[in-house]
N, C-alpha and C positions, 0 to 999 in steps of 0.2 A: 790539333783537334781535341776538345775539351772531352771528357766519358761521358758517355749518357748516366742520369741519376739511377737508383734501382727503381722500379716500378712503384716499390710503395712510400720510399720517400717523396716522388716526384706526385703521386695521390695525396698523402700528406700535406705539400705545400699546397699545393691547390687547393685543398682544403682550407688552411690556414690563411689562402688570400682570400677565397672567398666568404670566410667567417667575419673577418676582418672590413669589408668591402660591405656588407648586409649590416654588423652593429656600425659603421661609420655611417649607412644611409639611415636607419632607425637615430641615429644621434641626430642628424641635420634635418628630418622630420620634425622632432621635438623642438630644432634649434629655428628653425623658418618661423615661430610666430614671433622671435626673439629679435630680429632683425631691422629696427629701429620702424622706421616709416613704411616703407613697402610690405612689413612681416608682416601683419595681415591680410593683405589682399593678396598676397601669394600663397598663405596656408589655406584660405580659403580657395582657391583654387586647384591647390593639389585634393583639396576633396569632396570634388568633382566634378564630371568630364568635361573637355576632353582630358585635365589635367590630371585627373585621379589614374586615366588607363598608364602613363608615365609612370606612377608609382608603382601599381601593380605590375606592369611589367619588370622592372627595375629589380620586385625582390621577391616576385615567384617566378616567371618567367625568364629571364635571361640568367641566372642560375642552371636551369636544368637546361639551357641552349649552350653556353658558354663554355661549362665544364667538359662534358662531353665534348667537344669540338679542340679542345687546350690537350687533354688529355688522350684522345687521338692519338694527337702531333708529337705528344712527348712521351708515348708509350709507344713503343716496337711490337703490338699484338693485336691479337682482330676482333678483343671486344674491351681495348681500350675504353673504348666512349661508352660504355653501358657502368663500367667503374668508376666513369667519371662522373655521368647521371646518379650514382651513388652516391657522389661524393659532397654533388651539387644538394641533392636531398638534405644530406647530411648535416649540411652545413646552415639550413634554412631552418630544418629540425629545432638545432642548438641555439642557433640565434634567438627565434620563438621562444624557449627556457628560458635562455639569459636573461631578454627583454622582462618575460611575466616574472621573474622574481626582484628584478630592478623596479620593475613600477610597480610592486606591490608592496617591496620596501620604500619607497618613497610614498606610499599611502599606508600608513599604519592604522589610521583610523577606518577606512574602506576595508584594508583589508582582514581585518578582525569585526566586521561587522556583518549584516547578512549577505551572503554570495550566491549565485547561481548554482556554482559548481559546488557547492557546502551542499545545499539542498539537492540538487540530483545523484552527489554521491550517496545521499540519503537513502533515495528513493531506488537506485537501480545496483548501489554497490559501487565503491570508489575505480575497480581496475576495469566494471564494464563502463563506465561512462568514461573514462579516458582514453580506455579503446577505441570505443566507439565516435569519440569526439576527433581524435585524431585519422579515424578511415574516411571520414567525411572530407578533410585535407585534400583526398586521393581526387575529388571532385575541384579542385583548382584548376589544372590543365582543359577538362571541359567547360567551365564557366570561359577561363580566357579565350579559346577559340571559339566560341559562342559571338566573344564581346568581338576578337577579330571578327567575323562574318558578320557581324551587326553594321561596322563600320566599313566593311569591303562589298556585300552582294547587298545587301538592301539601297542602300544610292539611288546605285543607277535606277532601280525600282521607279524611284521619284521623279524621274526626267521621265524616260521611257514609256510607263504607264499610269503617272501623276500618281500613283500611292505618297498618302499625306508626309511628309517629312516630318521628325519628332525632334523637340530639343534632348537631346541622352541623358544631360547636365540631370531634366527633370526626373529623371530613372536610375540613374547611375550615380550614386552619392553617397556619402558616409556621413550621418551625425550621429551616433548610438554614444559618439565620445563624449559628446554634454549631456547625459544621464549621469547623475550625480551619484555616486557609489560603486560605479561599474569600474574593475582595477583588474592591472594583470589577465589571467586566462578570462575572464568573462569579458573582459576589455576585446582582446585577439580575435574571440570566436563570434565577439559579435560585432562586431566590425567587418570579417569576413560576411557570415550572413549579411549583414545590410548592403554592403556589395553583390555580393552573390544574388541574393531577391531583387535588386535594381536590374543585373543584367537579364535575368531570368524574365522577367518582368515585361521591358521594353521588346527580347523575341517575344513571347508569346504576344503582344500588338501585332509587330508587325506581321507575326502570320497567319494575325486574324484578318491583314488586307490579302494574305498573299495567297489563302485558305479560299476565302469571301470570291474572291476574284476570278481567279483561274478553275474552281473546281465546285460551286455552289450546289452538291446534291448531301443527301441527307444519307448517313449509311444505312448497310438494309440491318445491322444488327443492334438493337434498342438500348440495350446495354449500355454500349460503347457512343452513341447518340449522348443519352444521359451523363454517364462522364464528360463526353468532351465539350457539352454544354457549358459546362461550368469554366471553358478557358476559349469555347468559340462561341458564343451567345447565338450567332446567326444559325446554328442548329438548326435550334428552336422557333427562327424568327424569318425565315427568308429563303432557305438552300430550298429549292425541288426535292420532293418526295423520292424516298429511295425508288416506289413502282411508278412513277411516271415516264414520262418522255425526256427525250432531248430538246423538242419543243419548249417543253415545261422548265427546262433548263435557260434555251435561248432567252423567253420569255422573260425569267429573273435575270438575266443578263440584263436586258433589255428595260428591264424598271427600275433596274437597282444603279445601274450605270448608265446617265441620260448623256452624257455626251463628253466629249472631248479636252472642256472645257472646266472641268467637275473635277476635284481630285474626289479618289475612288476607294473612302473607306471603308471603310467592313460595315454591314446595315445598318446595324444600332451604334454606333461610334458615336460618342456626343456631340461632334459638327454636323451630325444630321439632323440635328431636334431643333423642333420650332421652338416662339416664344409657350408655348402652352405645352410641353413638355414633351409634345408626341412625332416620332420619327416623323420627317418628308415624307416618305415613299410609304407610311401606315398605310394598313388598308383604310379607308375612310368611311365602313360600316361599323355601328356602333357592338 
């Protein structure tokens, strides 16, 4: 029977595969438009869906599932796997380094020219904007189960109660990379972003049908009306009065959702507008 390793060697490797495993997928990223005839219609596909969720999974996600789970097994303690989610971190961390100072030595012109991060280190102080640039990171895990739920409860949505089906491709995508001067970390972070704003994006849709649909009243606090207007329009344009009735409820139900037949998007959705610009279901007083 072979010895178990000590704990932190056995952390170590793990590290050391999984460092390993992230710059070999970052190189075949690079290396997919490289790839004679098919390399571009495959690079363009890893970026964007469903092909892009493959990637994001790949080198945020199954990192912090993986490690934790290896390390477990090969550590004899009861928070193995929270050392391993360290480890997994860890290793995403560096890789992200390695990456921004590899592409920004291969752009020397970019990268001695004007920068993003040049100018906000400017503005707010080099260690508060790198601070801060990296706690936004901490928001990965909540975009991805975001984009899981995107792809798992909304569905059935579209059978069930015909809410409109969306292509994701149209939401979920990355080109910030053909901006010409964009190298290394302003590369990273913003590539994140344009991801991140796609998935963020495509919920906030669908829970303007899912809002629209199931719960059309206006709240009683004006405030919060005024805020949410700006990410559910039907506010302002359709829900029943905070002081009304149920009636007054039924009723939008009942105008807003004429039949069975109808997929059922949120009021003002631009499948409801005629040729003259003005919702179906307008009121038709001038």
């Amino acid at each position: 029977m072979s010895t178990p390793q000590p704990p932190l060697q056995t952390l170590a490797l793990i590290f050391a595969v999984q460092l390993a495993a992230l710059l070999l997928a970052a190189a075949l990223l690079h290396l997919i438009p490289r790839l004679g005839p098919p390399g571009p219609a495959l690079a363009a596909r890893r970026l964007r869906a469903p092909g892009l969720a493959l990637v994001i999974t790949g080198v945020a996600a199954l990192p912090l599932i993986v490690c934790p789970i290896v390390a477990a097994n090969l550590i004899d303690t009861p928070l193995a796997w929270l050392a391993g989610l360290g480890v997994g971190v860890a290793a995403q961390v560096l890789t992200v380094m390695l990456w921004t100072v590899a592409h920004e030595l291969a752009h020397p012109a970019a990268r001695k020219g004007p920068r993003i991060v040049h100018q906000l280190n400017r503005t707010v102080g080099r260690w508060r904007n790198h601070t801060a640039v990296w706690i936004t990171a901490l928001a990965v895990p909540l975009f991805f189960v975001v984009r899981v739920v995107e792809y798992v409860v909304y569905p059935p949505l579209t059978w069930l109660i015909r809410l409109p089906k969306y292509n994701s491709g149209d939401w979920v995508n990355v080109s910030r990379q053909k901006f010409e001067g964009l190298v290394g970390h302003d590369l990273i972070w913003c590539l994140y972003c344009d991801w991140m704003t796609g998935v963020w994006s495509l919920g906030s849709e669908m829970l303007r049908n899912v809002e629209s649909f199931w719960c059309p009243i206006r709240f009683r606090h004006d405030k919060k009306c005024a805020n949410c207007a700006v990410d559910f329009p039907d506010v302002n344009a359709g829900w029943a009065p905070a002081e009304g009735t149920m009636q007054d409820v039924v009723d939008t139900l009942a105008g807003k959702y004429p039949g069975p037949n109808n997929d059922n998007q949120w009021f003002n959705h631009p499948a409801r507008l005629t040729h003259n610009g003005k919702p179906i279901d307008a009121d038709p007083t001038p």
